[in-house]
C-alpha positions as CSV (number, residue, x, y, z in Angstrom):
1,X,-10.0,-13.2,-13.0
2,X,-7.0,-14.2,-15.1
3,X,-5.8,-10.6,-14.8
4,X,-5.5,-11.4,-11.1
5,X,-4.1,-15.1,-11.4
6,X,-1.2,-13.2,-13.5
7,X,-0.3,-10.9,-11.2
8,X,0.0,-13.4,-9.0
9,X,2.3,-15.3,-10.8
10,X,4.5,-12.4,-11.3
11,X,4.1,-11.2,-7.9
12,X,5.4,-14.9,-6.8
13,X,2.8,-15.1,-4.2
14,X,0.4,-17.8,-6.0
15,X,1.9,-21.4,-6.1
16,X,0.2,-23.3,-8.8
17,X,1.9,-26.4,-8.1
18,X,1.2,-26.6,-4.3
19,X,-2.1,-27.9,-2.9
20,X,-4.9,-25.7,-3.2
21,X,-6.7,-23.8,0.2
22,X,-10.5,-25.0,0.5
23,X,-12.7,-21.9,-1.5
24,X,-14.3,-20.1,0.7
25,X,-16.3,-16.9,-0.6
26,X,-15.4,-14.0,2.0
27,X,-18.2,-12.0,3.7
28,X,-17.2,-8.9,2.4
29,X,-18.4,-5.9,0.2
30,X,-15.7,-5.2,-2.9
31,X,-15.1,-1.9,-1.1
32,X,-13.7,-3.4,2.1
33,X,-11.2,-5.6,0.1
34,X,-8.3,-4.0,0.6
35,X,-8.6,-4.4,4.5
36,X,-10.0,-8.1,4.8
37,X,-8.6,-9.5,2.3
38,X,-10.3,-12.9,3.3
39,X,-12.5,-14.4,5.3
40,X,-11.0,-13.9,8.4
41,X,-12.5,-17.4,9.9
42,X,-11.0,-19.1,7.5
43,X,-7.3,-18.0,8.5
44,X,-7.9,-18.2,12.1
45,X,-9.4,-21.9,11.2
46,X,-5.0,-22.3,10.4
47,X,-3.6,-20.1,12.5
48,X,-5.7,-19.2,15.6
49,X,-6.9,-16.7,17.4
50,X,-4.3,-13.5,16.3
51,X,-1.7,-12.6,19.0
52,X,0.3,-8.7,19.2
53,X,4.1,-8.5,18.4
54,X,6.3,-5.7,18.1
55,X,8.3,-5.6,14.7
56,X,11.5,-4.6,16.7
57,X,10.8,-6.8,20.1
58,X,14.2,-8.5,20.5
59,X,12.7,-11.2,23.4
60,X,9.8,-11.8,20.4
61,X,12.4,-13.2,18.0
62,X,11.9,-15.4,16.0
63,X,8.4,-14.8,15.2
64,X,6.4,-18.6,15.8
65,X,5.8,-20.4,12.2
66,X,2.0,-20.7,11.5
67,X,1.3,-18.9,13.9
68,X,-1.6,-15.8,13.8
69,X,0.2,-12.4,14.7
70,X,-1.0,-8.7,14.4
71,X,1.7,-6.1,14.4
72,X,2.3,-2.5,13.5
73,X,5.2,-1.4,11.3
74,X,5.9,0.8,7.9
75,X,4.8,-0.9,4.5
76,X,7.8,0.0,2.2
77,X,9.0,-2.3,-1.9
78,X,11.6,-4.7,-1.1
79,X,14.8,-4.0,-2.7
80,X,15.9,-5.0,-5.7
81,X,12.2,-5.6,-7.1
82,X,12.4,-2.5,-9.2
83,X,11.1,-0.7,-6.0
84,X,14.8,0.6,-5.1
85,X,13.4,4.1,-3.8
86,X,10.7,2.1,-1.8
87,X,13.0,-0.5,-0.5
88,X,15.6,2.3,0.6
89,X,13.5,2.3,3.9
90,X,15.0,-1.1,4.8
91,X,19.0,0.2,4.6
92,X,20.8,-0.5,7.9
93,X,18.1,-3.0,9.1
94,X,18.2,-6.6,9.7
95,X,15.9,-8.5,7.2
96,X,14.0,-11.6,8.1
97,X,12.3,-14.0,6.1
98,X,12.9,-12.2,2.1
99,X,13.5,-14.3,-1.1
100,X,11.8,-14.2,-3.9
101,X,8.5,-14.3,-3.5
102,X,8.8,-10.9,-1.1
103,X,7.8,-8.1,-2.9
104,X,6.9,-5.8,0.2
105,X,8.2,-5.4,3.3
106,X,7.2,-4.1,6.9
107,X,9.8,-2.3,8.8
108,X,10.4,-0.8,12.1
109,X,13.4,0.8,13.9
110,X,15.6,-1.9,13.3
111,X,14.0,-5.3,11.7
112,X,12.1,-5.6,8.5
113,X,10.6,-8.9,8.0
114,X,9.4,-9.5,3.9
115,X,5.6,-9.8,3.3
116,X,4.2,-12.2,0.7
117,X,-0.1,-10.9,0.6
118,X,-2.3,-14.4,0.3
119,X,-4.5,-14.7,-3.1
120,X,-7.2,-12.3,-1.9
121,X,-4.8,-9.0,-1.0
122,X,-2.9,-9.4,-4.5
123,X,-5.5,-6.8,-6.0
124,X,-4.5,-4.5,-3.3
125,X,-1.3,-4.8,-3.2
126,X,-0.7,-4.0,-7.0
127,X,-3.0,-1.1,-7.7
128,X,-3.2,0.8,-4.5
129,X,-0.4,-0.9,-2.0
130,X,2.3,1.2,-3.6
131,X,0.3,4.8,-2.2
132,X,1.0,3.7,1.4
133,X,4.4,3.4,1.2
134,X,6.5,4.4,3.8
135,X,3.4,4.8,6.4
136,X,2.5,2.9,9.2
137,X,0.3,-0.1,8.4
138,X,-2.1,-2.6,11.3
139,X,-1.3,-6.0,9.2
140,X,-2.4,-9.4,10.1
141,X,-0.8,-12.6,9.1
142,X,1.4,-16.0,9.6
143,X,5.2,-17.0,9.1
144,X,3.8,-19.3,6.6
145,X,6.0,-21.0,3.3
146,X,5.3,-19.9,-0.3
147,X,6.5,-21.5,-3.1
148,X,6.5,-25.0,-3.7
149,X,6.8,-26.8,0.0
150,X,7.7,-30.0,-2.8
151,X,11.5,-28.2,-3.8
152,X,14.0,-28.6,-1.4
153,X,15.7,-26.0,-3.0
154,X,13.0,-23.8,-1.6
155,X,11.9,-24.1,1.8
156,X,10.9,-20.2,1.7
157,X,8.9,-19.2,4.3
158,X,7.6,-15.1,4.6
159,X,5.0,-12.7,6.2
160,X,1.7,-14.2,4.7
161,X,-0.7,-10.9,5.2
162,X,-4.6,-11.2,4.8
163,X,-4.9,-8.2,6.5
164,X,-3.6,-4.5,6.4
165,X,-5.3,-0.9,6.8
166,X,-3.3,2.4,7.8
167,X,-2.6,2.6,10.9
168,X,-4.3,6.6,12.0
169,X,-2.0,8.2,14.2
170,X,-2.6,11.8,13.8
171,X,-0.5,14.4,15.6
172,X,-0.9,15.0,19.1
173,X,-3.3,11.9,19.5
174,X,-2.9,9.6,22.5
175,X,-1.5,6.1,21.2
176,X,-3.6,3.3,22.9
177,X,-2.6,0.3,23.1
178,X,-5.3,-1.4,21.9
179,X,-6.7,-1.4,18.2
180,X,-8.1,1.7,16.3
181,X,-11.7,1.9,15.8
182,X,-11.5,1.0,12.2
183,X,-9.7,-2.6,13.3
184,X,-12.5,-3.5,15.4
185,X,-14.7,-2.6,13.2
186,X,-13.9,-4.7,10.2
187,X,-12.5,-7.3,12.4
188,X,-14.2,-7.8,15.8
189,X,-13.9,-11.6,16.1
190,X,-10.2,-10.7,16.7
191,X,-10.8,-9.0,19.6
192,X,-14.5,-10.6,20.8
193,X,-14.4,-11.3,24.7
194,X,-11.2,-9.3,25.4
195,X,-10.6,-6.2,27.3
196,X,-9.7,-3.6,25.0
197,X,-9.2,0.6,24.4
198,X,-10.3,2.3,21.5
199,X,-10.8,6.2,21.3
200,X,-13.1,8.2,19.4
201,X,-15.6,10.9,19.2
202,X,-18.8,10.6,21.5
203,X,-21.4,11.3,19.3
204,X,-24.1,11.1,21.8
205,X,-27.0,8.9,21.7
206,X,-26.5,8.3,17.5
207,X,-27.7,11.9,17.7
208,X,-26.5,12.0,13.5
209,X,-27.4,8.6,12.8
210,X,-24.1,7.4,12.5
211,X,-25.7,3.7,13.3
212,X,-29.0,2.0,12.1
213,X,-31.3,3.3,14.9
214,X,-33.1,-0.1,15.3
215,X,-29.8,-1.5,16.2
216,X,-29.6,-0.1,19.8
217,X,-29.8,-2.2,21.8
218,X,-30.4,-0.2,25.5
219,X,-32.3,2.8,25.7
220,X,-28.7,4.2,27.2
221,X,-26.3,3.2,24.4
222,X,-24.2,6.1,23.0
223,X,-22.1,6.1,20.0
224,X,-18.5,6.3,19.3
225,X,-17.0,7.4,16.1
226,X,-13.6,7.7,14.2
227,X,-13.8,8.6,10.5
228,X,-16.4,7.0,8.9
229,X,-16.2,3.8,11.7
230,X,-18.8,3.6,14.3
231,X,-19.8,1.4,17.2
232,X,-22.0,1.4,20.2
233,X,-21.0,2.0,23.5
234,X,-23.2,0.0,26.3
235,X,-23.0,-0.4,29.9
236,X,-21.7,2.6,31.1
237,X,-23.0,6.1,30.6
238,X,-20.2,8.7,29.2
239,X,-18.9,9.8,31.9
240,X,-15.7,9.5,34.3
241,X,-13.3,11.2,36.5
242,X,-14.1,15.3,36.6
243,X,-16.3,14.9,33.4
244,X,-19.9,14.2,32.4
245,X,-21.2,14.1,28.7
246,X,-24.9,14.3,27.7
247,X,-26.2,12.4,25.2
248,X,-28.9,14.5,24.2
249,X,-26.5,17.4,23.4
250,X,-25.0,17.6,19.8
251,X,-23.3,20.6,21.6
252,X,-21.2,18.0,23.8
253,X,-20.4,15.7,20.4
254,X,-17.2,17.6,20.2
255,X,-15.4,15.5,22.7
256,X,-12.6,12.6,22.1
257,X,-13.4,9.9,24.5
258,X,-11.2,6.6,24.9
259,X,-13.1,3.5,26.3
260,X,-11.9,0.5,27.5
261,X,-14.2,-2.7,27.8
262,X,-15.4,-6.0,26.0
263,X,-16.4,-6.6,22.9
264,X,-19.4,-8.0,21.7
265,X,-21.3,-8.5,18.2
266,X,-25.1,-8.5,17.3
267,X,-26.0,-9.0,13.6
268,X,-22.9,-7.7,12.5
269,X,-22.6,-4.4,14.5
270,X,-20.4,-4.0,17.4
271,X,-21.1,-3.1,20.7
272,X,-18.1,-2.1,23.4
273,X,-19.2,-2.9,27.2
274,X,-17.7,-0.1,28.9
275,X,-15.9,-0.3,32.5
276,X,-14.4,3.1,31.3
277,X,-14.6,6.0,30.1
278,X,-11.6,8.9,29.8
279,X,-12.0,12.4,28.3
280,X,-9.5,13.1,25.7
281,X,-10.0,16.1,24.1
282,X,-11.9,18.8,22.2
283,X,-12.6,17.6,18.8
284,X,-13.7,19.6,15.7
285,X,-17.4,20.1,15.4
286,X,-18.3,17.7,13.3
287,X,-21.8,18.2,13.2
288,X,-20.9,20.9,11.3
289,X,-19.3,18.8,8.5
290,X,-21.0,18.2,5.1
């Protein structure tokens, strides 16, 4: 623990002198750290419910103070912080919201705006942030001040992040608009009650066991899968326009699906309501992965 309070101190994220946040334990396994970094209630207790912006939307600048926002952009070092090859990625763009507490920055075409992590994604940020720079990162945060609010010399405000994965965009896959499997996954509550898209494989009626089998919830729920991320699929059977999957076939689990629909959460688990269903693609067989 005092490992973490130093790096804190020298990552100029963790103001000793300001009033401390209520403690909240998060409800989170160690292993999932890196992509919480919180509990997520707590944050949308002080910022709300999270909104999308675009790191380069000209009619979204400025970006609200304390206010929740998801975007996508590139993680890259901030200049000048002994990152110079990192922070390179920022040349030619207009910076927002860097001083000295910004170690890290997210960029797009043509803004970068400098991120401070809160307490919990300091861990992250020092021993494995560095490997995804220069890739495109989901991050959730707040314009938000750090520092001591007390110094008027200081009013420094940044990109306070509690969340961040990778954002998977392989080649040739269809961008949705929406979030990636893994997103709604870890963070559902963002998302709960809206209409959303997510793709995946169909991987029929949890035909591998991908899910707990007791937590089906219809006789006619299917599965849909993206790396190691699963949900349930209810409402709709998977099947659309000029297609029509079986969910007794592992044969037909080498399809790439995109749904759109509500989301909803029993005991943890997420289900997606489906009003559609699209075929995407042949998929590599991955019942014939180890």
């Amino acid at each position: 623990m005092r490992g973490i309070l130093l790096a804190a101190v020298l990552l100029g994220t963790l103001d000793l002198t300001a009033a401390p946040l209520p403690q909240v334990q998060p409800p989170y396994r160690r292993v999932e750290r890196y992509a919480i970094g919180g509990d997520v209630s707590r944050y949308e207790a002080l910022y709300g419910s999270p909104e999308f912006r675009s790191i380069d939307d000209e009619l979204a600048r400025p970006w609200p103070r304390l206010q929740n926002i998801r975007t996508i952009a590139v993680l890259t070092g901030a200049p000048g912080r002994g990152r110079d090859e990192a922070g390179a990625a920022s040349a030619g763009h207009v910076t927002e919201y860097t001083n000295s507490y910004t170690n890290y920055m997210l960029c797009g075409d043509r803004y970068c705006i400098g991120v401070a992590p809160v307490e919990e994604m300091l861990e992250f940020f020092l021993q494995q942030g560095r490997s995804w720079f220069h890739r495109r990162v989901e991050v959730i945060g707040a314009i938000d001040q750090v520092g001591n609010p007390q110094d008027p010399g200081c009013p420094c405000w940044a990109f306070r992040v509690w969340s961040v994965q990778l954002f998977a965009e392989p080649g040739g896959r269809r961008r949705s608009d929406g979030p990636t499997l893994e997103a709604l996954v870890r963070g559902p509550e963002a998302t709960a009650g809206r209409s959303i898209t997510v793709s995946g494989t169909f991987r029929g009626a949890n035909l591998f066991e991908d899910l707990p089998p007791g937590t089906r919830r219809d006789p006619a729920d299917w599965v849909l899968k993206d790396g190691p991320f699963s949900i349930w699929v209810t409402g709709r059977a998977p099947k659309g326009k000029g297609f029509s999957l079986d969910s007794r076939s592992r044969s037909d689990c080498t399809w790439r699906v995109e749904v759109r629909g509500q989301v909803e959460t029993t005991s943890g688990y997420v289900y997606l309501r489906a009003k559609s269903v699209v075929l995407v693609r042949r998929e590599k067989d991955e019942a014939d992965e180890p």
